[in-house]
C-alpha positions in Angstrom: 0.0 0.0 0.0 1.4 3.4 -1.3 0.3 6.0 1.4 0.6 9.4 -0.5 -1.3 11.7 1.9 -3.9 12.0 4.5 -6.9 14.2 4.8 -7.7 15.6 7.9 -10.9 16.0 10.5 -9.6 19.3 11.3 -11.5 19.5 14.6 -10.7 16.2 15.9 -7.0 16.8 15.5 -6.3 20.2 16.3 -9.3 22.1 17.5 -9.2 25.6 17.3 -6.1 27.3 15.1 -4.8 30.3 15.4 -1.9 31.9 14.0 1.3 32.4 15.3 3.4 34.1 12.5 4.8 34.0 9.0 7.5 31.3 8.3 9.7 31.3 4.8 8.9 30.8 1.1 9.6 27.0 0.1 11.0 26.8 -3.1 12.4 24.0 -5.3 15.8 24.5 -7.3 18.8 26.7 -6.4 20.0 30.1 -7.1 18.3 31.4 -10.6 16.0 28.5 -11.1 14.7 28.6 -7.8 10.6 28.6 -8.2 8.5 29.3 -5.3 6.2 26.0 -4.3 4.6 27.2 -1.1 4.7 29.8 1.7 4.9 28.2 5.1 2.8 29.6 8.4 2.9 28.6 11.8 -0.1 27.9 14.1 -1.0 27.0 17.7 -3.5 24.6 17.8 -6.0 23.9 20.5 -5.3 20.1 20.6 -1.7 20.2 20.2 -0.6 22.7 22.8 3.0 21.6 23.1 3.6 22.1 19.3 3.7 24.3 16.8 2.3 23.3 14.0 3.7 24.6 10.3 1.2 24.9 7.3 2.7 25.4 3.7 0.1 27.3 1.3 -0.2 26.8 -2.1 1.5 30.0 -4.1 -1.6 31.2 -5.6 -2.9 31.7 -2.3 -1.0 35.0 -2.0 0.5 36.1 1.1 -1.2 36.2 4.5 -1.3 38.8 6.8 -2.8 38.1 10.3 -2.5 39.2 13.6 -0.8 37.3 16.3 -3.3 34.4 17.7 -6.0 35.6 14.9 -8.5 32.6 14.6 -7.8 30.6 11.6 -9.4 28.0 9.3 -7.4 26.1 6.1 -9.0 25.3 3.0 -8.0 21.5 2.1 -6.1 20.5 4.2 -3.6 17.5 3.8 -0.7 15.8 5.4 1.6 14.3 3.1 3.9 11.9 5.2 7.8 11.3 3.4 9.7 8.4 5.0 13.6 9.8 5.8 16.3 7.0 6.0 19.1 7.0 8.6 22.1 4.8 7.8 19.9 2.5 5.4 19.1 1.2 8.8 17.0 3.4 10.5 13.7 5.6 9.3 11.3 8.3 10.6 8.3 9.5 8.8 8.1 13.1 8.3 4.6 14.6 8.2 4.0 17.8 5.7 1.0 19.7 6.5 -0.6 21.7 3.4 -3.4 23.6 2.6 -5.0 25.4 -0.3 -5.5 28.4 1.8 -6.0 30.1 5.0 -9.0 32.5 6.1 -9.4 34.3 8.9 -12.5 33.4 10.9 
């Protein structure tokens, strides 16, 4: 079974969202071929108090400005999970949380 991503109960996971601030442009590619893939946020969420939670927006989602702890809600929302190999002996899966957008509520 190929597990490319899962989709979310939003509530049930993480409960209330708010933001927390603006995180980096992901891009692909170095130097001049560099193209912008996403814009990454971070959030506090309800649920998970003890993390942080980073979101990566799609780029025609346009930049976000919020206020700090602004109730928020993402459009789509998906986690796409990436296994990471240690020493070809060793793994961790790595859990990328996207959405299509992010409105404030």
């Amino acid at each position: 079974m190929d597990l490319r991503n899962v989709v979310l109960n939003m509530q049930e996971t993480f409960g209330k969202i708010t933001f927390a601030g603006e995180g980096k442009l992901v891009t692909d590619g170095n130097g001049r071929s560099a193209k912008v893939i996403g814009r990454e946020y971070r959030l506090y969420a309800e649920k998970q108090p003890a993390d942080n939670i980073s979101v990566i927006l799609q780029p025609s989602a346009g930049e976000k400005h919020f206020e700090y702890e602004d109730m928020v809600a993402l459009e789509n929302p998906h986690l796409e999970v990436r296994a990471v190999a240690i020493d070809n002996r060793q793994a961790y899966s790595d859990y990328i949380l996207y959405a299509d957008n992010m409105k404030k509520l």
